[in-house]
C-alpha positions in Angstrom: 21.5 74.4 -41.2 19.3 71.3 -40.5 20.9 70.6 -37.2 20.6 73.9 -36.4 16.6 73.9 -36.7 16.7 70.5 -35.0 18.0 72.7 -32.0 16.2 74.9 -32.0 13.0 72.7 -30.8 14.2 72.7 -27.3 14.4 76.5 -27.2 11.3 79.2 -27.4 9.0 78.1 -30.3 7.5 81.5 -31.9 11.1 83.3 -31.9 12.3 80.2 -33.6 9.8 80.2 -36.6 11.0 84.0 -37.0 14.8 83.2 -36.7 14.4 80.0 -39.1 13.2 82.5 -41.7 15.9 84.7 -40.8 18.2 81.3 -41.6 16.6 80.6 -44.7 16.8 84.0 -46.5 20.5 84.0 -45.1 21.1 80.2 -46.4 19.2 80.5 -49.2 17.1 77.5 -48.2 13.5 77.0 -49.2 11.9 78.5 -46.2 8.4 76.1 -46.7 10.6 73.0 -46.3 12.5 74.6 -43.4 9.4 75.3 -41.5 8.2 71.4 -42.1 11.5 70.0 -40.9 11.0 72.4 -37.8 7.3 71.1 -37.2 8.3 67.8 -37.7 11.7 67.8 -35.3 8.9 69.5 -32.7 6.8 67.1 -32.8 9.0 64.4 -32.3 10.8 66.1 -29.6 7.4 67.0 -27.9 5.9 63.7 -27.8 9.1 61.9 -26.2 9.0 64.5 -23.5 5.2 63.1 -23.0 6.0 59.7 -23.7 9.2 59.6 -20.8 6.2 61.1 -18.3 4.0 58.5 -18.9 5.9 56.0 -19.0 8.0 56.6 -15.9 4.9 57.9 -13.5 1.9 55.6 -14.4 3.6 52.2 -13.3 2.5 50.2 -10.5 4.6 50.8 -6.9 2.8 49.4 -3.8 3.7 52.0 -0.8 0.1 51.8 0.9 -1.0 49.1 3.0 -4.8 49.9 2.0 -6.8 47.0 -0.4 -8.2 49.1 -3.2 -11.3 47.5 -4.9 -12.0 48.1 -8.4 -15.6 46.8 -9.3 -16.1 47.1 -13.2 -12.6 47.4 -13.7 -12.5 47.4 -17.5 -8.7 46.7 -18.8 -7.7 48.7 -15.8 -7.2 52.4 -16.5 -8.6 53.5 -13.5 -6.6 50.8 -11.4 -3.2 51.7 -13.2 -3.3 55.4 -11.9 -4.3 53.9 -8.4 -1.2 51.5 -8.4 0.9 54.5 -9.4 -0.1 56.3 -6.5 1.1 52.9 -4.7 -2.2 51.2 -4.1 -2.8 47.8 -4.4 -6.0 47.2 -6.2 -8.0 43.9 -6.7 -10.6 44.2 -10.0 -13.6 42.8 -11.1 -14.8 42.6 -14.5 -16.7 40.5 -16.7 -15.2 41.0 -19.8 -11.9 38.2 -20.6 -10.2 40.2 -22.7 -10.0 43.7 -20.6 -10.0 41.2 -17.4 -6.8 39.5 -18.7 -5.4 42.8 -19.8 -5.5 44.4 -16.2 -3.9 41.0 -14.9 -1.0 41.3 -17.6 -0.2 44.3 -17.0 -0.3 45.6 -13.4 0.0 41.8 -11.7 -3.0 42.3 -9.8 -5.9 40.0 -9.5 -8.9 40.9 -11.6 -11.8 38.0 -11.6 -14.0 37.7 -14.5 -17.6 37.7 -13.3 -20.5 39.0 -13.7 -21.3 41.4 -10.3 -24.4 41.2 -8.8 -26.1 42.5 -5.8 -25.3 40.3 -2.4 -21.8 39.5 -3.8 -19.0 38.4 -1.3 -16.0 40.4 -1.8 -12.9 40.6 -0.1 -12.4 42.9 2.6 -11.0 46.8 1.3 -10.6 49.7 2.7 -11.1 51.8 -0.4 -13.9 51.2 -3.2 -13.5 52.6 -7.1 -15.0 51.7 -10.8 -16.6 52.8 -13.9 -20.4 51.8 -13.1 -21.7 50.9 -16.9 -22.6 53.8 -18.5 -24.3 53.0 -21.5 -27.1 53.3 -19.5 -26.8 57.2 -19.3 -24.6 57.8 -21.9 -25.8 60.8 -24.7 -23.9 58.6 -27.6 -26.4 55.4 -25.3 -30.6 55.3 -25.7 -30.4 57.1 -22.5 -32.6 54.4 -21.0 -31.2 55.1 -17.5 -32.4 52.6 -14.7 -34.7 50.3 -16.9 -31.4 49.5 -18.6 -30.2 46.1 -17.8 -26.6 47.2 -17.6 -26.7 49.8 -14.9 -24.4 48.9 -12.5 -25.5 51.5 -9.5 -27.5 49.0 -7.5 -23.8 46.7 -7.6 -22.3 49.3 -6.7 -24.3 51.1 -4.0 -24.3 47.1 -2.2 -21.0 47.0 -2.1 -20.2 50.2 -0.5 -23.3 49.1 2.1 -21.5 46.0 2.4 -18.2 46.6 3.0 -18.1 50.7 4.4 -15.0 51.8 2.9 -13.2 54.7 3.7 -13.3 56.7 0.8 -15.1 55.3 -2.6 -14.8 57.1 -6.0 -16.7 56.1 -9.2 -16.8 57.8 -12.5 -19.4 58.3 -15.0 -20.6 60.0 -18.2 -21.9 63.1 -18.3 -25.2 62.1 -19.0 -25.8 61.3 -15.7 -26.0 65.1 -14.6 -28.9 65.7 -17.6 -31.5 63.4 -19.2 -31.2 60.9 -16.0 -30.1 64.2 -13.1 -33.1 62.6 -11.1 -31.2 59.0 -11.0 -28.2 60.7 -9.9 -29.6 62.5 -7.4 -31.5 59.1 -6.1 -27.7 57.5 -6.2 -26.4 60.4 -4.2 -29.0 60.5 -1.1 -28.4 56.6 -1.2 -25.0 56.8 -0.9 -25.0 59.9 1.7 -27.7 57.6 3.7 -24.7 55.4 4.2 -22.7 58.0 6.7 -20.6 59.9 3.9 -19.8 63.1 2.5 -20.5 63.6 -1.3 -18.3 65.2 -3.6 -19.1 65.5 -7.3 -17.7 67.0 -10.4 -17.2 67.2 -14.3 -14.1 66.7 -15.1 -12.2 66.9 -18.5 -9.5 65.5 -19.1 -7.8 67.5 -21.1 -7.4 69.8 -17.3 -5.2 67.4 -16.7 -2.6 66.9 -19.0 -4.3 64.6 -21.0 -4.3 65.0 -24.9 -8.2 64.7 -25.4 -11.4 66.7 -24.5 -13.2 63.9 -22.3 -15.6 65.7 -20.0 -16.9 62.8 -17.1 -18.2 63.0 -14.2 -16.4 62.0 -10.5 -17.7 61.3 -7.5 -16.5 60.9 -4.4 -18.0 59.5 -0.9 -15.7 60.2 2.5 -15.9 61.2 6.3 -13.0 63.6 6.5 -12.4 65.9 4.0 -11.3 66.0 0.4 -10.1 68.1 -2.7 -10.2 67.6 -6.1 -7.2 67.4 -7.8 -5.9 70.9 -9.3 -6.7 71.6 -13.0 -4.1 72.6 -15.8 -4.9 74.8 -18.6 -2.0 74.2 -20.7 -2.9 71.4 -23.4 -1.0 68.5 -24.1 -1.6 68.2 -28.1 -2.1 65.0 -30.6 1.3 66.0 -31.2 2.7 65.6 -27.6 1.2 62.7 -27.9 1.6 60.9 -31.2 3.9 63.2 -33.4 6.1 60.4 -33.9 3.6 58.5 -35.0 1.0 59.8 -37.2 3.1 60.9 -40.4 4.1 57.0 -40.4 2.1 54.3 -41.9 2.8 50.5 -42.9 1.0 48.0 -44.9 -1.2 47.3 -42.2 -2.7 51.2 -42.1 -6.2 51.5 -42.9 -6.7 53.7 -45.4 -9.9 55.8 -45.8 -10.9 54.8 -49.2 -12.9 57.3 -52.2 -16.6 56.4 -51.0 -15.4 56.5 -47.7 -14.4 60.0 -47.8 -17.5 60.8 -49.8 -19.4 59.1 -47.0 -17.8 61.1 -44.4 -18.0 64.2 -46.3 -21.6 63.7 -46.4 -21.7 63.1 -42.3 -19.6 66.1 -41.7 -22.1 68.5 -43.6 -25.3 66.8 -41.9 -23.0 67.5 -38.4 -22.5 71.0 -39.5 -18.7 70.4 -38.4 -16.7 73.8 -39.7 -13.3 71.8 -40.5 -12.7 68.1 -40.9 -12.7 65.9 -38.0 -9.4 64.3 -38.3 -7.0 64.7 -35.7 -5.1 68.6 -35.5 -1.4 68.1 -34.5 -1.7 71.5 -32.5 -4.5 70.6 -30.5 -6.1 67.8 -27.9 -8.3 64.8 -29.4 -11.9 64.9 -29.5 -13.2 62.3 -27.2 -11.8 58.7 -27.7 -14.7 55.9 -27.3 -15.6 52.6 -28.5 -17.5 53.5 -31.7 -15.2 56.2 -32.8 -12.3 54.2 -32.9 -13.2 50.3 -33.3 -15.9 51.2 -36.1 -15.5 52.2 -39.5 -17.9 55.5 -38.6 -18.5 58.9 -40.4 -16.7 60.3 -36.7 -13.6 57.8 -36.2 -10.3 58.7 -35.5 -8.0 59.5 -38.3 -4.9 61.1 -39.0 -4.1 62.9 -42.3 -0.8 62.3 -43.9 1.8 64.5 -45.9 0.6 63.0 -49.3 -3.3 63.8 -49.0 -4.5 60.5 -47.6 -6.3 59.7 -44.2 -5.5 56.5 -41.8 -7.7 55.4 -38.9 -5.3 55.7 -35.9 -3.4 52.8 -34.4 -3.9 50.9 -31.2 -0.6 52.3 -30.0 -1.9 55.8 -30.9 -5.0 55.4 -29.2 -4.0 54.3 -26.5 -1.2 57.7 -26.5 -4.0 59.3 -26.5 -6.1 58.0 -23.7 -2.7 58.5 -21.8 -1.5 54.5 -21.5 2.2 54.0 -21.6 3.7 52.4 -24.3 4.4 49.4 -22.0 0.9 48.3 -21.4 -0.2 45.5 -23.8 -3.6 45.1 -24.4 -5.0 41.4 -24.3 -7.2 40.2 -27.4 -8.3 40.9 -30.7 -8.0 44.2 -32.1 -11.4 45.1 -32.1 -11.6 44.5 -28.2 -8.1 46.5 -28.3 -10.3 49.6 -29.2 -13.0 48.7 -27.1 -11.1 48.8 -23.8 -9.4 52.1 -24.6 -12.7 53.8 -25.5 -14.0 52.7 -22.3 -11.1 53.5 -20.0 -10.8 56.2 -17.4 -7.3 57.6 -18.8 -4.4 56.8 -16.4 -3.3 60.2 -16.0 -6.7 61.8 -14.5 -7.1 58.3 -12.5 -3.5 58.9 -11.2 -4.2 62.8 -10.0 -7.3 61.5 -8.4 -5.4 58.7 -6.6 -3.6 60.9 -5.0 -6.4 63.2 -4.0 -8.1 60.0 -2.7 -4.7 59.7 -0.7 -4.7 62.5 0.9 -8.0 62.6 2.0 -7.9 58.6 3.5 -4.5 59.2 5.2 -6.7 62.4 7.3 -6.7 61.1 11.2 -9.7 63.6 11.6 -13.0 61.8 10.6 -16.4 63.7 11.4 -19.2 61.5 13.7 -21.6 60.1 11.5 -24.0 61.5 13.0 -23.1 65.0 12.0 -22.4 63.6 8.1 -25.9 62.6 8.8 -27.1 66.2 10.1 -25.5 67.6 6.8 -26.7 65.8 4.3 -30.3 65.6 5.8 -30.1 69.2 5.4 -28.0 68.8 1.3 -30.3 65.8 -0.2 -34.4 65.3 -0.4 -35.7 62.0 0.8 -35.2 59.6 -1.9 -34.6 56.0 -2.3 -33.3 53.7 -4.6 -34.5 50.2 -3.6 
């Protein structure tokens, strides 16, 4: 009877829940443990049907012979799904760990400096990165440009410096609100430079991966070019993790009485209607630095079988964010957590990739003079330096 469930997860899932009770009336087996066994067999099945995509698509194979630069490359999420596509990509980030992460894992330089205007870098034909966002994020101060750690003006000189082809960079949303006016200065700076701009919000969970994570994308070019086409069926925690989350070790970290009181308490100031642990049936909330590295009324957790909550694991967050099980990630865990919450997830980096492609193989490029004449006509006169 058991086997025969476990078959049944490869076949149509609502006619099965109604033929497993059909079974269990038949068998006279307890249909409430049937329909567990069923859930659980599903979700296993379900997340190594995920877990073989993943891990076959998003790994590094060089077929391009254009030099992608990634300038505040984190631990290389954006630069994974641009190796995939078969770019080779050179980063640049400041922090040791996430630097020596990217290097471990795709075998591609990544220097750990601190960028600044006037920097030398090495000739490329294509420009990418994750500006700091902190800056304009709505979880940030929302400080915007008399933040220290925007990165715009970085890179804005680079693209002056080196005229790319195409360059992409990614953002928070909060870039299109409280600070729209910075944005827009940033776009007629970056149009002033000969290119087309291309902008949109993106979520991530459009794209096959298993968490809401709205960000913006933008894109500068002299041809044409397409964002990448959307999906609207949901990969679910359980794609993802359902292998994972009913397990736990010594190691798990449990949520203990006063920290359920003390989330309890959060939840009711938040006016959340259910709990905000993780739902097998549905994508993750959005995974970021202080949600899963802190001990925070919001973080990540999964509940188990007997009651009890666990914060999720490096290995699930990372699942989640759409990493392959072979990336390692370099440091402590702390800075584990930190470079997932901060990466652009593979997957969406890998369907841009190939939109960014596309759009630098085109042999047609319009004069810059009529890019000029259009976006003259698209942007107000505005500076940024």
């Amino acid at each position: 009877m058991l086997f025969d469930i476990c078959f049944l997860c490869t076949i149509d899932i609502k006619f099965n829940i109604l033929f497993i009770k059909f079974l269990c009336v038949k068998n006279m087996i307890n249909e409430e443990i049937a329909l567990q066994f069923f859930t659980f067999e599903l979700m296993t099945f379900e997340a190594t049907n995920y877990i073989r995509y993943i891990n076959e698509i998003l790994r590094p194979k060089q077929t391009e012979d254009a030099v992608v630069l990634d300038l505040f490359a984190g631990c290389g999420g954006l630069a994974l799904g641009f190796e995939a596509a078969g770019f080779k990509t050179i980063g640049f980030e400041m922090n040791g760990a996430a630097s020596e992460s990217y290097i471990k894992n795709l075998g591609s330089p990544c220097f750990p400096v601190k960028l600044e205007v006037g920097y030398d870098y090495p000739l490329a034909d294509i420009i990418i990165g994750g500006p700091p966002c902190q800056p304009f994020s709505v979880g940030g101060n929302q400080k915007g440009i008399e933040d220290s750690r925007d990165g715009f003006p970085i890179f804005i000189d680079a693209v002056k410096r080196l005229q790319p082809k195409v360059f992409m960079f990614e953002n928070v949303r909060g870039l299109l609100y409280t600070n729209k006016w910075y944005f827009d200065l940033i776009r007629n700076e970056l149009a002033g430079l000969g290119y087309y701009i291309e902008y949109r919000l993106l979520n991530a969970v459009h794209y096959k991966v298993p968490q809401n994570r709205e960000r913006l994308f933008v894109v500068g070019h002299k041809s044409s070019f397409k964002f990448p086409k959307s999906h609207y069926e949901k990969t679910t925690v359980s794609d993802a993790i359902g292998d994972l989350m009913t397990e736990f070790s010594e190691d798990s970290k449990f949520l203990n009485a006063s920290m359920d009181a003390y989330i309890a308490k959060y939840e009711r100031a938040s006016k959340c209607i259910n709990p905000r642990d993780l739902y097998p049936d549905k994508p993750a909330r959005t995974l970021t630095c202080r949600n899963l590295a802190g001990a925070t009324g919001d973080m990540h957790r999964v509940r188990l079988k007997d009651g009890r909550r666990r914060r999720i694991t490096i290995n699930e967050a990372a699942r989640l964010q759409s990493f392959p099980d072979w990336f390692v990630f370099q440091g402590n865990e702390t800075q584990a957590y930190n470079q997932i919450g901060n990466a652009v997830p593979p997957l969406l980096a890998y369907q841009m990739a190939l939109a960014i492609k596309d759009c630098y193989n085109q042999t047609l490029r319009q004069p810059t003079e009529q890019i000029h004449r259009h976006n003259q006509i698209m942007y107000k006169k505005l500076t940024l330096f």
